[in-house]
Each structure stands twice: as C-alpha cells, then as structure tokens.
PLY file of the C-alpha trace (Angstrom):
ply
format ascii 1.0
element vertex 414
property float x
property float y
property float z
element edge 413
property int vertex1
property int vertex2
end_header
168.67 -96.70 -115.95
170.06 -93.69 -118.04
167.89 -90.79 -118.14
167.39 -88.86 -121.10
168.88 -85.74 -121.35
165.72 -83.53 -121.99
164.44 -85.09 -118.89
167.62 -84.10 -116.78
167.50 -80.61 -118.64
163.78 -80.31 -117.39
165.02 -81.25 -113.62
167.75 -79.15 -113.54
165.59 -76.02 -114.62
162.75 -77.26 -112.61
165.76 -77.27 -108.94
166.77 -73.68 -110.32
163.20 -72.10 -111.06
162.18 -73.50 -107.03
166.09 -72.48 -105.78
165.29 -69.34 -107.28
161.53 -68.86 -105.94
162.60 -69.73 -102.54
162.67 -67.69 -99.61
165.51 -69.00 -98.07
167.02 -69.05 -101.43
169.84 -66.18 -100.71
171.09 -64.55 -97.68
174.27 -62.86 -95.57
175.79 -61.81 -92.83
177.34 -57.65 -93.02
179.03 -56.21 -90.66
179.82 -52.34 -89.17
182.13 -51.06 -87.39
183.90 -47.22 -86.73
187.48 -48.37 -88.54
185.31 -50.00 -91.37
185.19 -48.52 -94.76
182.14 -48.07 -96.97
184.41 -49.62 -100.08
184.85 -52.66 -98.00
183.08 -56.11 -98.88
181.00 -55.97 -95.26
182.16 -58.54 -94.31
183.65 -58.95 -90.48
186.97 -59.05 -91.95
186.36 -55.84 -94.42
183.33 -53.92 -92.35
181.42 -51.06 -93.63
181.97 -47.68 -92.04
178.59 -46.55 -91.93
174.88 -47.44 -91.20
174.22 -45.72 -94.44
175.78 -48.24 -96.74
174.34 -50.94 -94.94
170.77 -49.72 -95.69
171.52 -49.19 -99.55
172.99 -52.63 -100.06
171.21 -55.69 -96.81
168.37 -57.36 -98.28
166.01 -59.87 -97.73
166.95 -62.65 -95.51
170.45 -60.66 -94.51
171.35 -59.51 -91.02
173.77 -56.53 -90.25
175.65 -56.74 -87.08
176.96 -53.39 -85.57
180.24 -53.55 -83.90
180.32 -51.27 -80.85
180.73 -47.61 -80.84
179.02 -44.56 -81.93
177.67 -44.21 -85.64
175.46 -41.00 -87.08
172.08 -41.84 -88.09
169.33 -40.09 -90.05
169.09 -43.37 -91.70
165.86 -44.86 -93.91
165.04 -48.59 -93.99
163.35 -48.72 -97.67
164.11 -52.02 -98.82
161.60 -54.94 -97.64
161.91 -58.75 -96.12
159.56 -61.06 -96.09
157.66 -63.54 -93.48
160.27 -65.85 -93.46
163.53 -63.37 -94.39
163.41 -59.95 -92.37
166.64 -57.80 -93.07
167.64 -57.63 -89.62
170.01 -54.51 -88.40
171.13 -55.54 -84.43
174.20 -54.99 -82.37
177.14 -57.63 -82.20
176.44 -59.72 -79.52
177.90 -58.68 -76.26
178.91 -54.97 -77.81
177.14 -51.45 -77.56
176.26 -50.21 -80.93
174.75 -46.37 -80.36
173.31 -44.94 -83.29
173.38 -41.18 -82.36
171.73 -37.93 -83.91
173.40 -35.07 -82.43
175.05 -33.58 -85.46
171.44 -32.39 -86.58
169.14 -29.70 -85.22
165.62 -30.07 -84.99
163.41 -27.71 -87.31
161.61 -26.19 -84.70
159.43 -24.74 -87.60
158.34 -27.86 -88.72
160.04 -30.47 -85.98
157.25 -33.33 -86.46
159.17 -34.61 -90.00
159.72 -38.43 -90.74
162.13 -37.68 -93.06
164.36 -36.00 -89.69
163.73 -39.07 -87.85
166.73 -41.14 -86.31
165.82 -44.15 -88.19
163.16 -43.72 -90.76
161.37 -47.52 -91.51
159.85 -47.39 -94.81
160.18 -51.06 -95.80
158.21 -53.87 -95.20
159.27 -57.45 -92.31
162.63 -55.22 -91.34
164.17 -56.44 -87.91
166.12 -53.86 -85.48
167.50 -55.49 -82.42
169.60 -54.47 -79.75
170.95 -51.01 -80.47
170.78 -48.10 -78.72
169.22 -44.98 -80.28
169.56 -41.09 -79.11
169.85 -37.55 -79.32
167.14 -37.80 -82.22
165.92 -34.52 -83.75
162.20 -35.67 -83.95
161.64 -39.47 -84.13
163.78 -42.41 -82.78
162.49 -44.66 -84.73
159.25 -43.70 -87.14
157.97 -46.53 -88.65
155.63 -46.55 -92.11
156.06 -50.40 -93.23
154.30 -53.61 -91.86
155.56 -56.13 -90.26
158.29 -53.99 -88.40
160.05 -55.59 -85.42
161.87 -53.42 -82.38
163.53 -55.37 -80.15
165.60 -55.11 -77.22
166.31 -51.41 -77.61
167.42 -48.54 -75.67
165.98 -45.70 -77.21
166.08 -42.51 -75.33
166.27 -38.26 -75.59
164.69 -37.03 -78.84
162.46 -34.79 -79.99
159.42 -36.18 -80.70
158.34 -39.86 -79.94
160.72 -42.81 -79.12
159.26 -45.39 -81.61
155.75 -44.76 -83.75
153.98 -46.32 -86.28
152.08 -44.40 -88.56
149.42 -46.13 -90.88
150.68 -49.38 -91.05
150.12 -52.63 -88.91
151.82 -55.74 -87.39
154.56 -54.15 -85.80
156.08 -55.24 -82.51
158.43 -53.33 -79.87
159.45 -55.99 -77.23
161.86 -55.99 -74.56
163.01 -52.72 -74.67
163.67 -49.41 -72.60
162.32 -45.81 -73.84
162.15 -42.76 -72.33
162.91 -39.00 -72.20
161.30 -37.67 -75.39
160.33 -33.98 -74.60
158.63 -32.09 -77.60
158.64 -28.12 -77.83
155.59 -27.50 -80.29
155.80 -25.40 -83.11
158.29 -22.29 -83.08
160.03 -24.03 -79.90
157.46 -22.73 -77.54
156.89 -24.71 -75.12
154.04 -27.71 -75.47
155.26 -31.28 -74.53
151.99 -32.77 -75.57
153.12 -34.68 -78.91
156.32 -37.02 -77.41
155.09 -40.26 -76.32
157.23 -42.59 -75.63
155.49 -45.75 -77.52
152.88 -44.70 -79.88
150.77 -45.90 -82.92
148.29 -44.19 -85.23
146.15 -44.62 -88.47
145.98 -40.82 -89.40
144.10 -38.41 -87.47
140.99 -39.12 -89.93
141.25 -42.89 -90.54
139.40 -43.93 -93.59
140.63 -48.06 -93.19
141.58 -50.05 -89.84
145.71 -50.16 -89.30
147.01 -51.49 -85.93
147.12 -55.23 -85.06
150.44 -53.84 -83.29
152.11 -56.06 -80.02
154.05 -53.79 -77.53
155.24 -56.57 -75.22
157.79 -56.27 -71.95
158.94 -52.29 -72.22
160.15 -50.27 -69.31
158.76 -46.69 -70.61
159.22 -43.63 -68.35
159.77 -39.38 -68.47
158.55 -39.14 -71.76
156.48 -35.58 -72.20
153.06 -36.64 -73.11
151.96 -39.97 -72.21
154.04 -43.25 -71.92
151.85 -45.64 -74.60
149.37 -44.22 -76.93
147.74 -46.36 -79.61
145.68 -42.96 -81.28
143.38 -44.46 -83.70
145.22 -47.73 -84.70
142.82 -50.65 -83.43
143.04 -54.40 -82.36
146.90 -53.85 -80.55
147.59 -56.04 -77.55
149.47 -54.29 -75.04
151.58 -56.86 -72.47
153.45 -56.68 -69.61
154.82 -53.24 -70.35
155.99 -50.43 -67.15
155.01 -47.19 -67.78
156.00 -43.90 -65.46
156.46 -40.61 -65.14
154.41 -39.75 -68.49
154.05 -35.92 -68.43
157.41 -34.78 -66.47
160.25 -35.46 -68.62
162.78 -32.56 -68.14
162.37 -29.61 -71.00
165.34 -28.13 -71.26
163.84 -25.25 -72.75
160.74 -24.81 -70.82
157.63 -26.00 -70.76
154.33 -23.71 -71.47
152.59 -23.07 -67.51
153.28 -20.99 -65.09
155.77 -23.30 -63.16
157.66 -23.58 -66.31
156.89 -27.41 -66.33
156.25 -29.54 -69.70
151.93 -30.27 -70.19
151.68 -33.41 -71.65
148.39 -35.52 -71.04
150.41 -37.19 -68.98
148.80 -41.48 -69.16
150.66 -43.90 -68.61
148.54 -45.94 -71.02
146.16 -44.18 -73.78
144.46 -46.28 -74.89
143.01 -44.77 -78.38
140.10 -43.35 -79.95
140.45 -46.72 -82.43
139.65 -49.10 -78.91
139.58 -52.87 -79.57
143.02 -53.41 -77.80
143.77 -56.01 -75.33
145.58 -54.44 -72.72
146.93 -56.89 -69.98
149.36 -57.81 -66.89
150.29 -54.04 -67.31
152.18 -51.45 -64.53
151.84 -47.55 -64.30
152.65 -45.44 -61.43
153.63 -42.00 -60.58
152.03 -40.67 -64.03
150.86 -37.02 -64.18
146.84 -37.47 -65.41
146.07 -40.87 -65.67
147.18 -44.82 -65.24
144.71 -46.35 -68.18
142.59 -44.09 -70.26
140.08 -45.11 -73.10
140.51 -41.51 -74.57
137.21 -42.38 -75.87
137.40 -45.43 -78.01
135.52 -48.68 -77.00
135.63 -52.22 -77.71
139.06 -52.42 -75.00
139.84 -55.21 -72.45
141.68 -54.44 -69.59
142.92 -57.49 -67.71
144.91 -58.06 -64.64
146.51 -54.57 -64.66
147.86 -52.59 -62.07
147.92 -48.37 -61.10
149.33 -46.94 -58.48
150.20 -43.65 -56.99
148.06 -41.62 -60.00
145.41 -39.08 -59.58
143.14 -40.88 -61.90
143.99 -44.54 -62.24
141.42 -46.50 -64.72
139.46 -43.58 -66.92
136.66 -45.78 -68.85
134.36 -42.80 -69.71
133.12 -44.55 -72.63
130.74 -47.32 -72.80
131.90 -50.50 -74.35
135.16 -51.39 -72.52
135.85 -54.18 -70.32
137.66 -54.43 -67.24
138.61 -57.14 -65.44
140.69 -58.24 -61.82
142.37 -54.75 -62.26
144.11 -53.01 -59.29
144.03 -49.13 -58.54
145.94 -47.82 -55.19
146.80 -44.36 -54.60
144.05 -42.82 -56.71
140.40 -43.28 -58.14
138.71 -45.05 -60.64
136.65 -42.74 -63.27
133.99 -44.95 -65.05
131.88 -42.84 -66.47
131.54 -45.01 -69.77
130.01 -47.47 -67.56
132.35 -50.44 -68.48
131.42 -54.11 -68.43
133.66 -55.08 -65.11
134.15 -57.81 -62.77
136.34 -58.44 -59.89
138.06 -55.08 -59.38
139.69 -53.38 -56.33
136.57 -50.93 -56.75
134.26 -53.44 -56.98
135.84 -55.48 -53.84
136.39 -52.72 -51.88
140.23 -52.97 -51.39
141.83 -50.43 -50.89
145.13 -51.95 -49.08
146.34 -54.90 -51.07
149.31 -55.27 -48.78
151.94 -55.03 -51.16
155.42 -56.37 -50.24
156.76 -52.74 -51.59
156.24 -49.25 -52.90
159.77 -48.97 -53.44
160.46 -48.97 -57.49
164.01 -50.23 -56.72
162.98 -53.30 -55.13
162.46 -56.56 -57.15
159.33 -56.93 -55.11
157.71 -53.52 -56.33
153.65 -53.74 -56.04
154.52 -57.71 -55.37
151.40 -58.62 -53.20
152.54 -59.73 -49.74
151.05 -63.24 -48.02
147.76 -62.81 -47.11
146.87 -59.79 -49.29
143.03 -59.28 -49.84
143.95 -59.05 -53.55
144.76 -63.26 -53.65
142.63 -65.18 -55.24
139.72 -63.14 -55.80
139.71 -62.22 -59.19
137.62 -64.48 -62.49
139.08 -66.26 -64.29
139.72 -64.39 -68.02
141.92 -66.74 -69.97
145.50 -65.70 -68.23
147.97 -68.39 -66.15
147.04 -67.98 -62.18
147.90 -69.91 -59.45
145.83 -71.20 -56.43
141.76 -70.99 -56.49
141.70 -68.21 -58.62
143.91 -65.04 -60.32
144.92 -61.98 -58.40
144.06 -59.04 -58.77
147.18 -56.37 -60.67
149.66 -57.62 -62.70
151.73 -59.94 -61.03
150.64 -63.55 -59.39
151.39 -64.10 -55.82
154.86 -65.53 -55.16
156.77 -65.98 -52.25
158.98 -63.35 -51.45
162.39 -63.39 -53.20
164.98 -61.92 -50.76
167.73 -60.22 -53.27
169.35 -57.04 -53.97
167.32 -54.49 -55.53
167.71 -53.74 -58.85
167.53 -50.68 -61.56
163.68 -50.06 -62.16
164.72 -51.09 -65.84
164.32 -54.40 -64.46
160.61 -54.27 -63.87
158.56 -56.83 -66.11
154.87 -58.00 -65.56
154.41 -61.63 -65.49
0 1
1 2
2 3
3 4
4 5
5 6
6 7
7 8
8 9
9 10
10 11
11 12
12 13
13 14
14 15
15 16
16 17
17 18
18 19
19 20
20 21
21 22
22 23
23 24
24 25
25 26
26 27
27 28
28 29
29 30
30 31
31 32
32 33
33 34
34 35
35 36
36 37
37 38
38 39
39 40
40 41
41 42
42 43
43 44
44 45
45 46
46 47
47 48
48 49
49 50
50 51
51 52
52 53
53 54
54 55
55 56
56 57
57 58
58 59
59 60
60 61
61 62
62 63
63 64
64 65
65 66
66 67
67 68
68 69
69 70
70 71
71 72
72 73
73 74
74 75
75 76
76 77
77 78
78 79
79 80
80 81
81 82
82 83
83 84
84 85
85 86
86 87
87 88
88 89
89 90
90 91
91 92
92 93
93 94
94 95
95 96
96 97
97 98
98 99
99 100
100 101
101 102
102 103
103 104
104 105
105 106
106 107
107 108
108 109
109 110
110 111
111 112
112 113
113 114
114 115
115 116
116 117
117 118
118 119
119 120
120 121
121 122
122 123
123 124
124 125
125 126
126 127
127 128
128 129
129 130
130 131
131 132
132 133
133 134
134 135
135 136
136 137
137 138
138 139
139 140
140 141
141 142
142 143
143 144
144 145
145 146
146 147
147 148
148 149
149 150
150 151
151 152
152 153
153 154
154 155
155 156
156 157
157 158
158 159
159 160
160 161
161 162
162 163
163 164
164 165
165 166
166 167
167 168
168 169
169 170
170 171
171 172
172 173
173 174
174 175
175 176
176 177
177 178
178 179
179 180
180 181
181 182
182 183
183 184
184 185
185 186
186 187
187 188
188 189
189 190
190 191
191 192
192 193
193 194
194 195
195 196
196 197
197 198
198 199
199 200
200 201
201 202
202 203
203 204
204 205
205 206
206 207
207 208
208 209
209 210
210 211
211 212
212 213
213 214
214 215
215 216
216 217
217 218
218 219
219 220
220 221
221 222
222 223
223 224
224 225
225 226
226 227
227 228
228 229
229 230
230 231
231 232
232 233
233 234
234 235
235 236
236 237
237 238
238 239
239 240
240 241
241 242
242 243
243 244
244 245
245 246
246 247
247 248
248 249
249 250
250 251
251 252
252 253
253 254
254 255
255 256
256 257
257 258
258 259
259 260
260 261
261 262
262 263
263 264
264 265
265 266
266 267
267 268
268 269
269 270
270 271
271 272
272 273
273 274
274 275
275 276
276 277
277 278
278 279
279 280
280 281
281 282
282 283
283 284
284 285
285 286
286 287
287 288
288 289
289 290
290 291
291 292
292 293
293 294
294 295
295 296
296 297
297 298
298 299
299 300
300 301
301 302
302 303
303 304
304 305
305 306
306 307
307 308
308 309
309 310
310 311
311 312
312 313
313 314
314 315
315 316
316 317
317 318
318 319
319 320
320 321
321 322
322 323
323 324
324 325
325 326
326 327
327 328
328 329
329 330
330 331
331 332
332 333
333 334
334 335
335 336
336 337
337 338
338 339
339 340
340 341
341 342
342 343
343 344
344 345
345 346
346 347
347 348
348 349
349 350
350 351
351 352
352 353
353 354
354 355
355 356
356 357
357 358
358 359
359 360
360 361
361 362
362 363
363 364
364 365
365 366
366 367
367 368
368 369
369 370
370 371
371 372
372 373
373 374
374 375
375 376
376 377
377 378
378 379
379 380
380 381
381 382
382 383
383 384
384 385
385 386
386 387
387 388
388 389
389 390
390 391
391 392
392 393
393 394
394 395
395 396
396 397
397 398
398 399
399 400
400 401
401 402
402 403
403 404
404 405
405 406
406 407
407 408
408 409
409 410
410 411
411 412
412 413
C-alpha cells in the first residue's frame, strides 16, 4: 500500500521531534592528554590540552577521558546532565590522571572560597571518576549541584575539605581514598577545625532540608578536623566507610596549642546537627575526640558499626538516636541522649571481642576471631548475617584468610 505523503511527512517529523526529545538522543567520547591541544577536535586522535576546554565544551550524555599525567586545575563544572546522561570527567582506564593545584596560593585572608576550589561542581547529574586530586588551595572538590557523583578518587593535601557539598542533595562519593586536608583559619593562624575530609552541609541556618547524600566504601584518614561530617544536611546513609586519624593531620605551619599540634574536633564520624542518617557497617579507630558523634541532631541509626582505640567511641548525648549491635573497644560509650539501643558491647558487657588483629596492615584488622563473644549476639536490623544471628561491629565472622597484609587503603566494611 502507498502511503500518502502528508502521512510520511507527519512520521518523519513525529521520529525527529522524539530523536530530538530523547535523552540518549546525542552523546561523545573527548579526550585529554599533556601533548593535546585546546584547538584540537578532542578526540583520542586530536586531544585537548587542558581540563579547562573540556569543561566549556562536554555535555550531557558525554564522557571525558584523561590520559595520564599532571594537568592544573581550578576548574568549574557548570554545565548539567541528566538522570540518564551525566557528563562524566574520569581517567583513561589503566592511566593516572592527577589534576594538581600547586601553581595557586591559598588566600589566607579569606581561604574558605568555592570559587579557589580544585574542582568547583556547579552543575547538575555530573560524574568524576577515577582521578586523582591535590595540592588544592581550599577545596578538592566543592560541590553546589545535585545529583553529583565522586567515584573512585584519590583526593588528598588541600586546604580546606577533600570533597563537600554545600546546599544541595543526592550526591554520592564511593570507593575512594581522602585524606590530609589541614586548614590554618583566618590570617594563617593556626586552627585546623574546618578540613574534614568528607563533609556535607545545608548552610549554617537551614531554612529547607538538603542531604539525601550516600558516602559508600571510603578509606578517610589525617584530615584536621574530623574524618565525615554531615553538618546540617539530613537523611544521608553513611556505608562501609574507614575513618582515622581525624584531628592529627600534619600542619606544616603549626597548629594553635601549646604542643604546636592542629585542634580539630577530631570524630571519625559527625554525625550532624540535621540527624536522620543511617549510618552502618562503619570503622573508626585511632581518632583524636570521638569514633561516632550525634553532635546533637536526632532521628540517626547506627547499625553494626565498629570503634576502636578512641577516647570516646559512640557520643549519643541527644535523645532520639538509635543504636544497634555496635562495637566499642579501647574507649567508652557516652549516652547521655539516652538512645533507643539494643544488643551493644555496652549492653553485653564485652569488653574483649577477640579480634583476629589490631594491626591496621593486616587484612584481618578488627576481624573477630572463632569463638569471639561478639558472634551471633546481635538483632536482627535488616543487614545480611550469617549463622543464628548478626555480629556485633562491622564485619561478619569469616574464617581466617591467611595472606599478605596489605596497605590500610585496602580496608572496606562488608
């Protein structure tokens, strides 16, 4: 049958107009490398020279892979994805792409500045994966759009804090490895009580709720103030993360006591004023103040987390938390706040769970040992467990695993 040609005119315009409104309509591949050249096509023929002209030009749905070696940053991420097209910036497969800032000097008059951060994320569903990020003169990466994914990065020595999101929600830093952000306070003297490594926020005086944030699988360590610390951003679920050493990264201009030391709070895991997280199958150890702190916000679940070797290792002061088959060794439990709790060493009276090691180098690191009082008498709150019942801390009782030690890099909660 021949169709009429108004009707294949109407088809046609109909394919374009949905080709058109499509999200998967459009997208490319650029690339960057150090011989590239900014009047190139980006392509990995004809790369770009700089991280620069890859933010002015990648757009929805396009990916930008870094070939290795060392690039300046001061770089800002305005332009926005979408849910099913994130512009995506990550490192060639296989390759070290370093994105490094130390060709400016922090304002020590003003040092807390997005606009100085390493990588400035204004735009909305933008992707960066796999690079590595340093020498920042305030931020490493300071994030003010939703949707923002971090991923597999190695983020370390800056200013102020490694990654933060300010006033926005749905972010996500997985998988990666931050640490040694010192902060000097205004003028340069002294302080270290800004620099976290991880943190989120919703303005000091939050008028609407911003959070909803997933930090998932980071090794976070020597960072001046506290290793994770959600502020007043609400509703973030905080996973399998490895905090220490909050509170003694090394100022290289001195810190503000008498033993010229940095004074950061010092937790491994602040927990916000905002509350409402979910905070689960979590390590810290060897953290100056604290392991978990509510900092005052309720409305928290702590589940199936482990402290060790802290002066303080669960601070619930405020009422309305929950905590659950948690494990504290090597300090005490402050619950003032009187939390709603079941099933914790405190509450079962162990103070010995036997682990297999206290060594941070070993792969079996607060692993419990066979026959640890800790097996099989926590409740049951939702997570994977094996045997009658879950353990108590973050990781499930397995047999012992009889390999080389590795980097403490390599720590994950399960």
């Amino acid at each position: 049958m021949r169709v009429p040609v108004t009707i294949q005119r109407s088809v046609i315009g109909l394919l374009w107009c949905l080709v058109l409104s499509s999200p998967l309509a459009w997208s490319a591949n650029y690339y960057v490398a150090t011989t590239g050249d900014d009047s190139n096509a980006g392509t990995q023929a004809a790369p770009w020279k700089t991280f620069a002209k890859a933010a002015q030009v990648a757009g929805a749905g396009d990916t930008v892979y870094f070939r290795a070696g060392v690039y300046p940053g001061y770089v800002q991420l305005a332009k926005s994805g979408n849910a099913a097209n994130p512009i995506t910036f990550q490192a060639y497969a296989g390759e070290t792409a370093i994105i490094d800032g130390s060709g400016r000097t922090t304002n020590i008059a003003d040092p807390w500045q997005a606009s100085d951060a390493l990588i400035h994320v204004s735009g909305d569903y933008v992707t960066i994966r796999g690079l590595e990020i340093r020498n920042a003169a305030t931020f490493g990466i300071y994030v003010n759009g939703d949707y923002v994914v971090v991923d597999q990065v190695h983020a370390h020595h800056g200013y102020f804090a490694g990654v933060y999101f300010y006033m926005v929600s749905y972010g996500r830093v997985s998988n990666s490895v931050l640490h040694d952000f010192y902060d000097y306070g205004m003028g340069g003297i002294g302080g270290g009580g800004n620099a976290d490594c991880l943190g989120s926020s919703a303005s000091n005086t939050p008028t609407q709720v911003y959070g909803y944030h997933l930090f998932k699988n980071n090794h976070l360590y020597n960072c001046s103030d506290d290793g994770i610390d959600t502020w007043t951003s609400q509703f973030n679920t905080i996973e399998g993360n490895v905090v220490h050493h909050a509170g003694y990264s090394n100022a290289s201009n001195g810190g503000s006591n008498s033993m010229n030391e940095p004074i950061g709070n010092g937790n491994g895991f602040k927990l916000g004023t905002g509350g409402n997280n979910i905070v689960r199958n979590n390590v810290a150890y060897d953290n100056l103040a604290t392991g978990f702190d509510d900092n005052s916000g309720s409305g928290t679940l702590l589940l199936n987390n482990t402290a060790f070797n802290t002066n303080v290792t669960f601070a619930l002061y405020t009422a309305g938390n929950t905590a659950k088959n948690n494990l504290g060794v090597g300090g005490s439990p402050l619950l003032g706040g009187n939390p709603v709790q079941a099933a914790n060493s405190w509450n079962l009276n162990i103070t010995n769970p036997q682990f297999v090691s206290t060594d941070p180098a070993s792969p079996n690191f607060l692993r419990l040992s066979m026959g640890s009082p800790a097996i099989d008498v926590g409740v049951d709150v939702g997570l994977p467990f094996n045997g009658t019942a879950p353990d108590l801390g973050a990781f499930e009782f397995a047999p012992v695993v009889d390999v080389a030690p590795g980097p403490p890099s390599n720590l994950q909660a399960k």
